[in-house]
C-alpha positions as a Markdown table, in Angstrom:
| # | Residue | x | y | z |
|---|---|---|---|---|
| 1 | Unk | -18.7 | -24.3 | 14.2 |
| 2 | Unk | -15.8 | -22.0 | 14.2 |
| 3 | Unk | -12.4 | -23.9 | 13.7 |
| 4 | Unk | -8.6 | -22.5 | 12.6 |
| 5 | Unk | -9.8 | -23.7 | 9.0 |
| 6 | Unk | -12.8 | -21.7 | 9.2 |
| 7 | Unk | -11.2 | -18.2 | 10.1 |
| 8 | Unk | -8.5 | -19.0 | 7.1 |
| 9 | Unk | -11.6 | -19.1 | 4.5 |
| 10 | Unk | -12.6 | -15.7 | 5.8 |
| 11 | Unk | -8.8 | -13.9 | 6.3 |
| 12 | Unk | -9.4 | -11.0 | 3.4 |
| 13 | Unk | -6.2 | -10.0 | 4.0 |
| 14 | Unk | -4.0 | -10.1 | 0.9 |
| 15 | Unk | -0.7 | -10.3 | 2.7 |
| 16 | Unk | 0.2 | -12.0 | 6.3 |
| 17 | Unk | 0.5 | -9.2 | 8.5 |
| 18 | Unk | 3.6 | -8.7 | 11.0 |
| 19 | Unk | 3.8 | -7.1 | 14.4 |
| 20 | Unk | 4.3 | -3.6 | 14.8 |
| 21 | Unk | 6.6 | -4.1 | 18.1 |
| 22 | Unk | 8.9 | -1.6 | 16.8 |
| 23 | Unk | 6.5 | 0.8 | 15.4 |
| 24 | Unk | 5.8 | 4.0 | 16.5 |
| 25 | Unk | 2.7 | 5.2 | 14.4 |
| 26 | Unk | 0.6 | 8.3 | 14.4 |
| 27 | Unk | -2.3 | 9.5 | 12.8 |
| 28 | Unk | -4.2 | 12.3 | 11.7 |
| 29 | Unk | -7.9 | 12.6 | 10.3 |
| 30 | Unk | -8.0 | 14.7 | 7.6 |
| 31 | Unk | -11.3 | 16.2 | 8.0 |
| 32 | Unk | -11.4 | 20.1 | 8.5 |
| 33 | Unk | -8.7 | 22.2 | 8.2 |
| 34 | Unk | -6.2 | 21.7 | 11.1 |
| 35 | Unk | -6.0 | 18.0 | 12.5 |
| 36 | Unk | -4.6 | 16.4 | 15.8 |
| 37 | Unk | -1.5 | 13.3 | 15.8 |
| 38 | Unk | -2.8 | 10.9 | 18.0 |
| 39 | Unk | 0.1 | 8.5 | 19.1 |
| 40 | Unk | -1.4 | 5.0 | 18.1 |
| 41 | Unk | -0.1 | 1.6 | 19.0 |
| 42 | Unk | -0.3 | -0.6 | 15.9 |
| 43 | Unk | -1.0 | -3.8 | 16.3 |
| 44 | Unk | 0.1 | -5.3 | 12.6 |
| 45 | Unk | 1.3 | -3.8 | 9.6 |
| 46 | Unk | 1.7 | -4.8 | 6.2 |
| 47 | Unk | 3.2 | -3.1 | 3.1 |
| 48 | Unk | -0.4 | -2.3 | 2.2 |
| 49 | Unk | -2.0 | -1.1 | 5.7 |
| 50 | Unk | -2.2 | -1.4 | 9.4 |
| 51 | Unk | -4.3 | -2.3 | 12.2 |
| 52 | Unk | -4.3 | -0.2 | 15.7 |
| 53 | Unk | -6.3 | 0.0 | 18.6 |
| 54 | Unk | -7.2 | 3.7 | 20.2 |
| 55 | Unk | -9.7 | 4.8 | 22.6 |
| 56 | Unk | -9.4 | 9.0 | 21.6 |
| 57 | Unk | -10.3 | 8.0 | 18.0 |
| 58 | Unk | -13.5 | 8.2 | 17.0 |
| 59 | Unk | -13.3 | 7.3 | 12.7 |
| 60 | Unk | -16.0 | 5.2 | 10.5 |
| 61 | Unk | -15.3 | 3.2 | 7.6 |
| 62 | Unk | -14.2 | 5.0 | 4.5 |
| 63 | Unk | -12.8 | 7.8 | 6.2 |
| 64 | Unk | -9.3 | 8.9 | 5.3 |
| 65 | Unk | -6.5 | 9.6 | 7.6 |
| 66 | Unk | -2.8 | 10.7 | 7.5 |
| 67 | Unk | -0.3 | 8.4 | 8.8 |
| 68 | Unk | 3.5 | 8.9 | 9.8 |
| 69 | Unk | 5.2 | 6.0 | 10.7 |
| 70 | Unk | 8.8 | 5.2 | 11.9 |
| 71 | Unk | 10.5 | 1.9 | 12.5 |
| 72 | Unk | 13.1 | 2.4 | 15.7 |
| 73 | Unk | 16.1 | 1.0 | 14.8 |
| 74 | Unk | 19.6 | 0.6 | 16.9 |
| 75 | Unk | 21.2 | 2.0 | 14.0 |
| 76 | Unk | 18.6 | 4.9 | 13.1 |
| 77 | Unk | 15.2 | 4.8 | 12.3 |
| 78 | Unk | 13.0 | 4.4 | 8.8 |
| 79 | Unk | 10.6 | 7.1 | 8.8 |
| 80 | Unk | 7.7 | 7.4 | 6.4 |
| 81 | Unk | 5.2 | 10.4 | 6.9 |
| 82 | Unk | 2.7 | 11.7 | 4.2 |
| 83 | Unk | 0.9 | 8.2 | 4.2 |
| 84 | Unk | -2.5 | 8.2 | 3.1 |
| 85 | Unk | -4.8 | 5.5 | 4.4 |
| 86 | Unk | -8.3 | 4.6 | 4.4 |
| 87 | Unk | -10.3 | 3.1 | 7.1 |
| 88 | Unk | -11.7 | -0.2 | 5.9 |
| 89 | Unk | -13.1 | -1.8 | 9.2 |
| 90 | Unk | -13.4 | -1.4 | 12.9 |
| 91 | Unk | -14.3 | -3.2 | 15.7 |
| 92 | Unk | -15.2 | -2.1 | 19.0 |
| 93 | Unk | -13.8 | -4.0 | 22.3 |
| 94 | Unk | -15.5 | -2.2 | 25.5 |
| 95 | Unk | -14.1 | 1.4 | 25.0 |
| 96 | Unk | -11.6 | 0.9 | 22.6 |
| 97 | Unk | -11.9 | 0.3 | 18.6 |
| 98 | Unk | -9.9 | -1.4 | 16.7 |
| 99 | Unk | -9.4 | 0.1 | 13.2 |
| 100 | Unk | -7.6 | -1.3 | 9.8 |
| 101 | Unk | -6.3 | 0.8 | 7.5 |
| 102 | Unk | -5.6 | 0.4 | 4.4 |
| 103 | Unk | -2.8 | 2.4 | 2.4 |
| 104 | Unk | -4.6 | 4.6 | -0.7 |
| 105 | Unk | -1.6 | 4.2 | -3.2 |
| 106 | Unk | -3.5 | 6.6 | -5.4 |
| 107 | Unk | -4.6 | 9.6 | -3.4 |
| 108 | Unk | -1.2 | 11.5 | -4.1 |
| 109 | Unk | 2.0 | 12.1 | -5.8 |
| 110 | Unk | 3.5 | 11.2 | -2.8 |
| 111 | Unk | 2.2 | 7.7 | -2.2 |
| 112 | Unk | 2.4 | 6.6 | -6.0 |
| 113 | Unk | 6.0 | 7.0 | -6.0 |
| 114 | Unk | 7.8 | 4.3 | -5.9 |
| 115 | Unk | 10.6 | 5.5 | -3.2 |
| 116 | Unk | 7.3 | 5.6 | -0.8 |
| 117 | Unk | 6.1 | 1.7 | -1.6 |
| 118 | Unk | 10.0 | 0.4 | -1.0 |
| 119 | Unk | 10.2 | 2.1 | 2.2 |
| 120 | Unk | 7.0 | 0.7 | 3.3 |
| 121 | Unk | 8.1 | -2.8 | 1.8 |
| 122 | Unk | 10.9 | -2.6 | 4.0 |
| 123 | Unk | 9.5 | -1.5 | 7.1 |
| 124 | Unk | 7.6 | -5.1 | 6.4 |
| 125 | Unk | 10.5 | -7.2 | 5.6 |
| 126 | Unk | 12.6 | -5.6 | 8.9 |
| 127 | Unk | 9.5 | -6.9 | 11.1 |
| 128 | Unk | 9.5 | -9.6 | 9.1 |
| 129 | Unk | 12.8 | -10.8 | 9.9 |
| 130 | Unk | 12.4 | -9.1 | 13.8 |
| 131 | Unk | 9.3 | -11.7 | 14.5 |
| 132 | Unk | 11.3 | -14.7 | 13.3 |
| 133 | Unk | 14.1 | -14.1 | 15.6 |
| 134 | Unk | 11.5 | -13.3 | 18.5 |
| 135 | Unk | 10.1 | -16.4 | 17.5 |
| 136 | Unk | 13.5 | -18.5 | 17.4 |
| 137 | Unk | 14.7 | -17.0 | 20.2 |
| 138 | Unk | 11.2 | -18.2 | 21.9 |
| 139 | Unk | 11.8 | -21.4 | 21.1 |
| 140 | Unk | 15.1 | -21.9 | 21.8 |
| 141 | Unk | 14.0 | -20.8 | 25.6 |
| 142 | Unk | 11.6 | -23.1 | 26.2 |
| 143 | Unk | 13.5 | -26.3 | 24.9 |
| 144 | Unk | 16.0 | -24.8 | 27.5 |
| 145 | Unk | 13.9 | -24.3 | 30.2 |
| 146 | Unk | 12.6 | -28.0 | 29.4 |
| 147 | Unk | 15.5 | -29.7 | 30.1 |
């Protein structure tokens, strides 16, 4: 038996996650010395990680990856690059995988400062408030193609 109720008991997720409409992400393993950016197209994203799908990727859980993001804005975009992340699952759908990440705010000066969480927190609350208005917007549509 597999209701809505069912899936909420299992969501390990911390925070809600948002979509990543607006998003462009890429990432980089960090295995050997010299690694490739590989555009991604995230799916969610939270302050505290991210979810993409990719079918050049080939990563396994607990391996660590770079991560550059930057939110396109009409009025300039929020970039944050020097993200360290840490696959925590994946799931494979025909040729592509699905991969989470999850943001290691301990692996560097960089992503322990504090600068590096707010930009990430707002990256979050800009979707945030984007997905509402999509959703509003939605709404207010159908009720007026109802009529």
């Amino acid at each position: 038996m597999h209701s809505a109720q069912n899936a909420q008991a299992h969501e390990r997720r911390r925070f809600r996650r948002f979509p990543a409409a607006e998003l462009s992400v890429q990432v980089k393993t960090r295995r050997g010395l010299f690694g490739k950016w590989e555009t991604v197209n995230p799916e969610d994203f939270t302050r505290t990680g991210l979810a993409f799908e990719s079918t050049g990727m080939e990563l396994e859980k607990g391996d660590v990856v770079e991560v550059r993001a930057t939110l396109l804005l009409d009025m300039g975009d929020l970039k944050v690059d020097r993200l360290v992340a840490v696959v925590r699952n994946l799931h494979r759908h025909g040729i592509a995988r699905r991969y989470g990440l999850e943001f290691d705010y301990s692996a560097s000066r960089h992503m322990k400062a504090l600068t590096t969480q707010a930009q990430l927190g707002r990256i979050e609350g800009i979707l945030d408030r984007s997905e509402k208005l999509r959703r509003r917007l939605h709404v207010q549509q159908d009720e007026q193609e109802a009529r």
